[in-house]
C-alpha positions as CSV (number, residue, x, y, z in Angstrom):
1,X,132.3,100.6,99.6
2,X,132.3,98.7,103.1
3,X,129.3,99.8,104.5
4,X,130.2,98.2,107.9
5,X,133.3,100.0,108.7
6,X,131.2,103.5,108.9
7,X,129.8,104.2,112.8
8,X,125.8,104.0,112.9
9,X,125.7,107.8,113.0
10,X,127.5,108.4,109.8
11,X,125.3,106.0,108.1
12,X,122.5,107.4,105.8
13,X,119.4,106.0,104.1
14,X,117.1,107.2,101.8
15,X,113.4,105.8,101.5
16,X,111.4,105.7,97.9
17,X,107.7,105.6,98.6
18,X,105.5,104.0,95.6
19,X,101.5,104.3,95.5
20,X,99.1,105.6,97.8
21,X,98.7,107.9,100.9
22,X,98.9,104.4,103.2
23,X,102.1,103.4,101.7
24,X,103.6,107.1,102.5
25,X,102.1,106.9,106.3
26,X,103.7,103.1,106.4
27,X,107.3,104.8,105.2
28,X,106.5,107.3,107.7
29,X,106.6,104.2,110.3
30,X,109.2,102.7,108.4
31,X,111.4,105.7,108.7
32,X,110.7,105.8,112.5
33,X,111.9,102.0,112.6
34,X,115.1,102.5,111.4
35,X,115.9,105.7,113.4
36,X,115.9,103.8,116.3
37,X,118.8,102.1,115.0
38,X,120.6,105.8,115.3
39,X,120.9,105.5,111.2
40,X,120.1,109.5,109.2
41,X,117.6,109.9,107.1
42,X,118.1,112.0,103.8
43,X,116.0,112.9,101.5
44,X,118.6,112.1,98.7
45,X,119.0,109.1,97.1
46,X,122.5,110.1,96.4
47,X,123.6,110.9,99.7
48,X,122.4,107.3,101.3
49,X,124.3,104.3,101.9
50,X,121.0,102.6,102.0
51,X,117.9,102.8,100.2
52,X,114.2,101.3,101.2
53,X,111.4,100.9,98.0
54,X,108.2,100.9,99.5
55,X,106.7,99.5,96.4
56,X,103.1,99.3,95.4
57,X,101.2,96.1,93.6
58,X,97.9,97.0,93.6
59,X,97.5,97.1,89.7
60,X,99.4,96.3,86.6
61,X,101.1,99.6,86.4
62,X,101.8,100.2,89.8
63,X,103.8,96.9,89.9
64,X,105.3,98.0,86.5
65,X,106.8,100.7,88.3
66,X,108.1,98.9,91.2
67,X,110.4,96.7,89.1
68,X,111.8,99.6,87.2
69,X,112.5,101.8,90.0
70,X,114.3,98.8,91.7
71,X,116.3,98.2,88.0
72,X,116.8,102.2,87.6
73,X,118.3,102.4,91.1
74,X,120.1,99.1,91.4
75,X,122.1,100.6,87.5
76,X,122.7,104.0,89.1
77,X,124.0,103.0,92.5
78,X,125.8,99.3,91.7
79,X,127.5,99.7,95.1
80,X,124.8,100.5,97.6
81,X,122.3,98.5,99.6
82,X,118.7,98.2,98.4
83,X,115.6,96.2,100.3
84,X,112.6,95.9,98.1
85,X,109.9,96.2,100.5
86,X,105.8,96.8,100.4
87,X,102.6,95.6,98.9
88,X,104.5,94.4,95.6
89,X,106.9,92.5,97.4
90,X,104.2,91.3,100.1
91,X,101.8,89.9,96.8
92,X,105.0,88.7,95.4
93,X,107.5,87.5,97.6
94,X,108.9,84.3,96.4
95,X,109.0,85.4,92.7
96,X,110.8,88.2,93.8
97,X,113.5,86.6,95.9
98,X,113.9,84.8,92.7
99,X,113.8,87.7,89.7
100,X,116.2,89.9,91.9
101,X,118.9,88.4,93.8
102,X,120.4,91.1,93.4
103,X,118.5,93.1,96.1
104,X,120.0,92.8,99.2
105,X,117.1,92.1,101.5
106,X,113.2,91.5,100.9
107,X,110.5,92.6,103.4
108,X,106.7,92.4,103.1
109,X,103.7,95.0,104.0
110,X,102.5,94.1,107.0
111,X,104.6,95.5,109.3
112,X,106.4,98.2,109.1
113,X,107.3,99.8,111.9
114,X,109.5,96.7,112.4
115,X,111.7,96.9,109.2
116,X,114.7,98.4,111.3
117,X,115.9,95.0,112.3
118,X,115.8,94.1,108.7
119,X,118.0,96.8,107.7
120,X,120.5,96.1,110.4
121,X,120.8,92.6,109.1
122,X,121.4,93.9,105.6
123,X,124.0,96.2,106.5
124,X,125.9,93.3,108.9
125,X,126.1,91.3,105.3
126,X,123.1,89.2,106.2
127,X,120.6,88.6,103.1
128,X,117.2,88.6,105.0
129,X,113.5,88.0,104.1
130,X,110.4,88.5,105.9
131,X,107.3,88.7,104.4
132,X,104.2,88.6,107.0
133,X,103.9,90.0,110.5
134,X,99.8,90.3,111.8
135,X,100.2,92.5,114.6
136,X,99.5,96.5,113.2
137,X,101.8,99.0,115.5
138,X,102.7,102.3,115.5
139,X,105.7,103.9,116.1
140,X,105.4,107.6,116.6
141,X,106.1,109.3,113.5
142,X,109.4,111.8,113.6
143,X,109.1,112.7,110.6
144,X,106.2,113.2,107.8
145,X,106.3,112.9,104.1
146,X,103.5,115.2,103.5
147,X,103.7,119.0,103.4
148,X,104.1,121.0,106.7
149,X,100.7,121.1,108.3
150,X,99.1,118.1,106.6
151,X,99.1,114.5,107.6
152,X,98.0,110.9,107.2
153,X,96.8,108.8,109.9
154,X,95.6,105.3,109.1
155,X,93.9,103.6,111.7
156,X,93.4,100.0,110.4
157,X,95.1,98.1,108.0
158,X,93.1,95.5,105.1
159,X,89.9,95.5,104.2
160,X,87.0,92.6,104.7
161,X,85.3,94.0,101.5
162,X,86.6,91.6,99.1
163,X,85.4,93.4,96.0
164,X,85.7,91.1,93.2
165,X,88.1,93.2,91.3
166,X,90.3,94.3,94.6
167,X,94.0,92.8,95.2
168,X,94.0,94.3,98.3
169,X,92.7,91.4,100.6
170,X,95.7,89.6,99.4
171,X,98.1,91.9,100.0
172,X,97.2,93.5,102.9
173,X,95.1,91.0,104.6
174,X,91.5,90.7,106.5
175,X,90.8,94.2,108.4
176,X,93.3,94.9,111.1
177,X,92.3,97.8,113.5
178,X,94.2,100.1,115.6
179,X,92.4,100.7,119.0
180,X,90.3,103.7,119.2
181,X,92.9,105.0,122.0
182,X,96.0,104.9,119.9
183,X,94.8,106.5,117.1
184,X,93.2,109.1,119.5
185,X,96.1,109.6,121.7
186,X,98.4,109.9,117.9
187,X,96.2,112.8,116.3
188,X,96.5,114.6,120.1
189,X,100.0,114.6,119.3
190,X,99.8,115.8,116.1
191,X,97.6,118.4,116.6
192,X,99.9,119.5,119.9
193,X,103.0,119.1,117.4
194,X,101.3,122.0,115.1
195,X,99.3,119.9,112.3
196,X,96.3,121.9,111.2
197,X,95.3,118.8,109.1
198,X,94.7,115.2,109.9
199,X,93.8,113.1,107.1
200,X,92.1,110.0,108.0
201,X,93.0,107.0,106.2
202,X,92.1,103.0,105.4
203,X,90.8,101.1,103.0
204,X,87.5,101.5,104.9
205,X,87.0,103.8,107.1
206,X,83.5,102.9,107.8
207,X,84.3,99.6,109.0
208,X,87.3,100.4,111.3
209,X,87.0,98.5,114.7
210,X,84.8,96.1,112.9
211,X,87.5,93.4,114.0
212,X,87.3,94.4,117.4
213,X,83.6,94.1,117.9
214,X,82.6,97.5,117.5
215,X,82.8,100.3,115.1
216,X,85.1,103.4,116.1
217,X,84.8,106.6,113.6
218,X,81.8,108.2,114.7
219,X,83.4,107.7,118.6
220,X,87.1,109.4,117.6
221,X,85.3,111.7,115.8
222,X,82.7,113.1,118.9
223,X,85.7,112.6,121.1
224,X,88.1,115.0,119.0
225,X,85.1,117.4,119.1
226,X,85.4,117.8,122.7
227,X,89.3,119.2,121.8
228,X,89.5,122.9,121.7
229,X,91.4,124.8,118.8
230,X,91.7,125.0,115.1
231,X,92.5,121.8,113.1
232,X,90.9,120.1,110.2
233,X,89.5,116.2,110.1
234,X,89.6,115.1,106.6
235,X,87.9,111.3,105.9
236,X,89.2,110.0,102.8
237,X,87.8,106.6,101.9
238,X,84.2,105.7,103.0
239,X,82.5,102.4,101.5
240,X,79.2,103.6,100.3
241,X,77.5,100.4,101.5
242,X,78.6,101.1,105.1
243,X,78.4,104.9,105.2
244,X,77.5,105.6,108.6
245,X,74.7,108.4,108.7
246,X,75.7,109.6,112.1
247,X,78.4,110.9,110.7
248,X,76.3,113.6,109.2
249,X,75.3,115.1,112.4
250,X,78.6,115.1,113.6
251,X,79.6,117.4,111.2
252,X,76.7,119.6,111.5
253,X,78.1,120.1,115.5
254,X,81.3,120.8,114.5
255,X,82.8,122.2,111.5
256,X,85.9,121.2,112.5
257,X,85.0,117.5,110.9
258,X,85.2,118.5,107.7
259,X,81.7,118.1,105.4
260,X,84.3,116.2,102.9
261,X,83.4,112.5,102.2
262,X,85.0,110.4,99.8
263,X,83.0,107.8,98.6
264,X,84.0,105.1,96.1
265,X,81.3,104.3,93.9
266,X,83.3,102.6,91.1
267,X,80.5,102.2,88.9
268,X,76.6,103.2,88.6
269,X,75.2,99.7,86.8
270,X,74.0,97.2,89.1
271,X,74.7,94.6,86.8
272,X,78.6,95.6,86.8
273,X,78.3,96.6,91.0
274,X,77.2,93.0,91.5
275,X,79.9,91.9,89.1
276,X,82.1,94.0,91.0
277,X,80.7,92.1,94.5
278,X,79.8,95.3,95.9
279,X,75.9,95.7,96.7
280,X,74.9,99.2,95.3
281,X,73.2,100.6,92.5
282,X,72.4,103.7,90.4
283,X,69.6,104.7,92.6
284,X,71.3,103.9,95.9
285,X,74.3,105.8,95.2
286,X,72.4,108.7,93.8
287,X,69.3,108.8,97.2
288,X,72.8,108.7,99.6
289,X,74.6,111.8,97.6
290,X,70.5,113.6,97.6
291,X,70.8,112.6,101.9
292,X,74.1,113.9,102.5
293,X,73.3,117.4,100.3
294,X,69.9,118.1,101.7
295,X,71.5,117.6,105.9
296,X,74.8,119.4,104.4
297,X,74.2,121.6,101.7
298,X,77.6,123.0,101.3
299,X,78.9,119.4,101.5
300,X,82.0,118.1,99.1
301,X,81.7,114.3,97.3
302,X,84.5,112.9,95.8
303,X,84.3,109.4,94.2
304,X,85.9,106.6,91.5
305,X,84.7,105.2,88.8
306,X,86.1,102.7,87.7
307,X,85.8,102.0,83.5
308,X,86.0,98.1,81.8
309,X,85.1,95.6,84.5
310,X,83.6,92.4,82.9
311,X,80.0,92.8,82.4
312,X,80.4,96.6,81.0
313,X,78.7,97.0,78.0
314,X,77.8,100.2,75.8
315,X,74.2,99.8,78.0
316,X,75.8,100.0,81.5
317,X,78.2,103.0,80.4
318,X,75.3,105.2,80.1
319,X,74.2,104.2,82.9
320,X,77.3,106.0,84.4
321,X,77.1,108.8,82.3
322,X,73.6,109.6,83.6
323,X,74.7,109.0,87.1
324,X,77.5,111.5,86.8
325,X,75.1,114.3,85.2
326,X,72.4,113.9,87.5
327,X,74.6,113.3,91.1
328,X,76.9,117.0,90.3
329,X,79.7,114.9,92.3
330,X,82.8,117.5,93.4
331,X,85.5,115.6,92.2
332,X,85.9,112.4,90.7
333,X,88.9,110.2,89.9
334,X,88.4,107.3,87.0
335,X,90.4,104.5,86.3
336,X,90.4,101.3,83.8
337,X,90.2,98.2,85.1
338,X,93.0,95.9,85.9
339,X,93.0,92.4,85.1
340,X,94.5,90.9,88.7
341,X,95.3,86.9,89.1
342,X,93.7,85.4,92.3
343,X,91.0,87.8,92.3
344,X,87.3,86.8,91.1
345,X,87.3,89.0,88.8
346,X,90.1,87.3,86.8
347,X,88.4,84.6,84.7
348,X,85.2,86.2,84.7
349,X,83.9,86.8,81.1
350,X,83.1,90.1,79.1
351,X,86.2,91.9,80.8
352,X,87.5,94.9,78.1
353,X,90.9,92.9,77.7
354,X,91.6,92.7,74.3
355,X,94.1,95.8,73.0
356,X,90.6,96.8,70.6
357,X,88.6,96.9,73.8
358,X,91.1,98.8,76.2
359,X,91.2,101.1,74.1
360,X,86.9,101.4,74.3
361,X,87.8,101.7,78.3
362,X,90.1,104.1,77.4
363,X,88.2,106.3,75.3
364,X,84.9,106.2,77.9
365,X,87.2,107.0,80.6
366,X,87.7,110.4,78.3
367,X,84.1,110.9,78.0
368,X,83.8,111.1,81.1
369,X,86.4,112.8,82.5
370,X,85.2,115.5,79.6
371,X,81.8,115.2,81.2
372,X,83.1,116.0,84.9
373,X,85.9,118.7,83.6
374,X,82.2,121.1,82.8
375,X,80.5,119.8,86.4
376,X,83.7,121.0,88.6
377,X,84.3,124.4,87.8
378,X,80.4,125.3,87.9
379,X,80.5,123.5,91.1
380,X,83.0,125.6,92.4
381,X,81.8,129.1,91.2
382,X,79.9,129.0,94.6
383,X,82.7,129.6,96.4
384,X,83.6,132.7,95.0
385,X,82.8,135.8,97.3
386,X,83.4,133.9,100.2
387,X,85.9,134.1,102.7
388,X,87.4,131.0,104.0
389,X,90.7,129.2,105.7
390,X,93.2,128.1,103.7
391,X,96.2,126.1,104.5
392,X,99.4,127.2,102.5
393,X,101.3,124.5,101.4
394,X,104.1,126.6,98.8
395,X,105.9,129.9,98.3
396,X,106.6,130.0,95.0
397,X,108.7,132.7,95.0
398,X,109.6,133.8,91.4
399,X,105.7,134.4,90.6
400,X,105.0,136.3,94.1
401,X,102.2,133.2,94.9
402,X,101.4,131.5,97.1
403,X,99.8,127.7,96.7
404,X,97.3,126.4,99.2
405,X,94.1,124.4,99.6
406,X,90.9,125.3,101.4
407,X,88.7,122.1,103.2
408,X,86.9,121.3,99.8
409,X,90.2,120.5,98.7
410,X,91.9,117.1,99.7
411,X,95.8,116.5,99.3
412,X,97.2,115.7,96.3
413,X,93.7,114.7,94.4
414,X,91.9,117.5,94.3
415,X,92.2,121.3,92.9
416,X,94.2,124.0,94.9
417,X,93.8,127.7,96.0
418,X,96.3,130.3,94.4
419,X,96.8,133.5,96.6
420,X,98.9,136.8,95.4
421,X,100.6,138.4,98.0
422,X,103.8,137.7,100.4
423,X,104.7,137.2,104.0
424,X,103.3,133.9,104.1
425,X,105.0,130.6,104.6
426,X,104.3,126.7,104.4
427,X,102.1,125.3,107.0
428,X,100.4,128.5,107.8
429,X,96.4,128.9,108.0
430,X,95.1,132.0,106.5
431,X,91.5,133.6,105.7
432,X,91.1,134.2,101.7
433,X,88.5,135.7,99.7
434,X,87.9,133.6,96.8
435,X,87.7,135.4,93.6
436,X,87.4,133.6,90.7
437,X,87.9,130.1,89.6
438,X,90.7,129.3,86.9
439,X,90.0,124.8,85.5
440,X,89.8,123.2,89.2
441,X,91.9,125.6,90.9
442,X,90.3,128.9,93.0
443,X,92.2,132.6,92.9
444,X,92.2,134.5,96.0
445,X,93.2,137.1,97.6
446,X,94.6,137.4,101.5
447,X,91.3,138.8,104.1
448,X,93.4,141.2,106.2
């Protein structure tokens, strides 16, 4: 196939997202990039005569999964272009380069609303490579990978944490902020545009701006208050160290700043947090969840834990176990550690590495995801009775349901809201009585 004999217009790609909610916002931008160069998206592979892999490198599986969906799409399309793009390229650029010469262009992380000058160099027979870029834009998003309604919006890239453990410094870089303006002046547009939810997102939330001399959320946040309407502000991803109490009264004025935070602990044990280079402890984490409950009763915590970090022993695993029962947390995601080179963590000793000891990580991060599979459904059995919004995200027509989730229910991570009934379609915002509560999920029925 010569790819250069088609007119721009007739030219398709396709764009594989890997990893987490920022990568799908930075295909989002991605997308917008290359649609300047009049080339059609599609949302099938098949159909493209160019594909982008936003890849992911974070941990060892993510980047497992990079390099096979490269291989598996390089074997079933031989003929069409592929750029590897992303974090995993970004961590690994040079090695890459070298392992897959049969991509047809590489191009980093850090900028992505500038890819489209990539792509035309690909498809003019060019073999191009870029890998850094420190300047974060923002193209305005055409189109959104997330379900009608819903929507990232990440206002900084990198992170200044440097957890011991975390790759994410060295992919991404130092914190990089958008201006409290252009993030303002996007979620206006969003909102105008129809989206009932905005989903915050960096690696930090908390210390957006921090790079700019001042800190931001709690400023977007009382200026979108002065907005009139319906809409949703979801924060996902709130360093407990820097959780700004403010925050808390903001939501109190206006429900509309939704009482959800999401709070990365990663571990209870101050012995593995200071392993970990992060500065909290058992009773810290546990006298912020008690503060944010008793000013917000009806609040929703979500966490991490992460299971096997060196210093770990049988000791400091109770120590999360106890933590668990006695904080009642709304949702929690766990995760084993992975080993990452350049990190600190890396050479540090007592790390569950052995294939004996992983499997020890493994089989706490059981316990206590057995532990927190009894705490979420009692936690949710307040909820039934009450009426409340719901934001419908599928018809799923053969059953005569409908699939939705209410604010104590983030995208993709959390449980979901299953209504009988018809008439309803994707995107819409309904009231629902909640009557009964089936694992995670909530049954209700339409409020007329």
């Amino acid at each position: 196939m010569n790819i250069g004999l088609s007119t721009q217009q007739h030219i398709k790609f396709y764009i594989e997202t890997l990893g987490c909610s920022k990568n799908q916002v930075d295909s989002e931008s991605m997308l917008a990039s290359v649609e300047q160069y009049e080339y059609s998206f599609t949302k099938e592979s098949a159909e493209a005569d160019f594909i982008i892999i936003n890849t992911c490198g974070f941990i060892k599986s993510a980047k497992e999964q990079s390099i096979q969906t490269f291989l598996d799409f390089r074997e079933a399309y031989p003929d069409k272009k592929i750029i590897i793009a992303g974090c995993f390229a970004q961590r690994y650029f040079e090695t890459i380069r070298e392992l897959f010469p049969e991509a047809d262009g590489y191009y980093g992380s850090q900028a992505p609303s500038q890819i489209g000058s990539i792509v035309a160099e690909v498809l003019s027979g060019d073999k191009p490579a870029l890998k850094k870029d420190d300047v974060i834009t923002q193209l305005e998003r055409k189109t959104t990978f997330n379900f009608k309604g819903s929507v990232y919006v990440k206002v900084a890239e990198g992170c200044n944490n440097n957890c011991n453990f975390c790759a994410i410094p060295i992919i991404r870089g130092q914190i990089k902020s958008r201006t409290l303006d252009d993030v303002y002046n996007e979620i206006v547009s969003l909102i105008d545009k129809g989206y009932f939810e905005i989903n915050l997102i960096a690696q930090d939330l908390a210390a957006w701006g921090e790079d700019l001399g001042e800190k931001t959320l709690i400023t977007l946040l009382n200026k979108l208050s002065l907005l009139s309407g319906k809409f949703w502000i979801r924060l996902l991803y709130i360093h407990p160290d820097k959780f700004p109490m403010q925050l808390l009264d903001v939501c109190k004025r206006d429900s509309r700043i939704l009482p959800y935070f999401d709070i990365p602990f990663q571990h209870a044990s101050e012995t593995v947090l200071k392993k970990m280079g992060r500065k909290g402890s058992y009773k810290k984490h546990l006298d912020l969840v008690k503060k944010i409950r008793h000013e917000l009763p009806d609040s929703i915590i979500r966490s991490t834990i992460m299971l096997g970090h060196p210093g770990e022993g049988r000791k400091e695993f109770i120590e999360v176990v106890s933590f668990l029962e006695e904080a009642q947390l709304d949702w929690v995601g766990f995760f084993v550690y992975s080993r990452e080179e350049d990190t600190k963590s890396f050479n540090m000793r007592g790390s569950l590495l052995d294939k004996l000891s992983k499997r020890v990580a493994e089989k706490r991060k059981r316990v206590l995801e057995d532990i927190q599979s009894q705490i979420t459904p009692k936690k949710l059995l307040q909820w039934i009775g009450q009426t409340v919004d719901v934001l419908i995200e599928e018809d799923v027509k053969e059953e005569n349901l409908f699939i939705g989730r209410s604010s104590i229910d983030a995208p993709e991570v959390d449980g979901l809201v299953v209504i009988k009934g018809s008439g309803l379609k994707e995107g819409d915002v309904i009231k629902a009585k909640i009557l009964s509560v089936a694992s995670v999920d909530l049954i209700a029925e339409v409020v007329e």
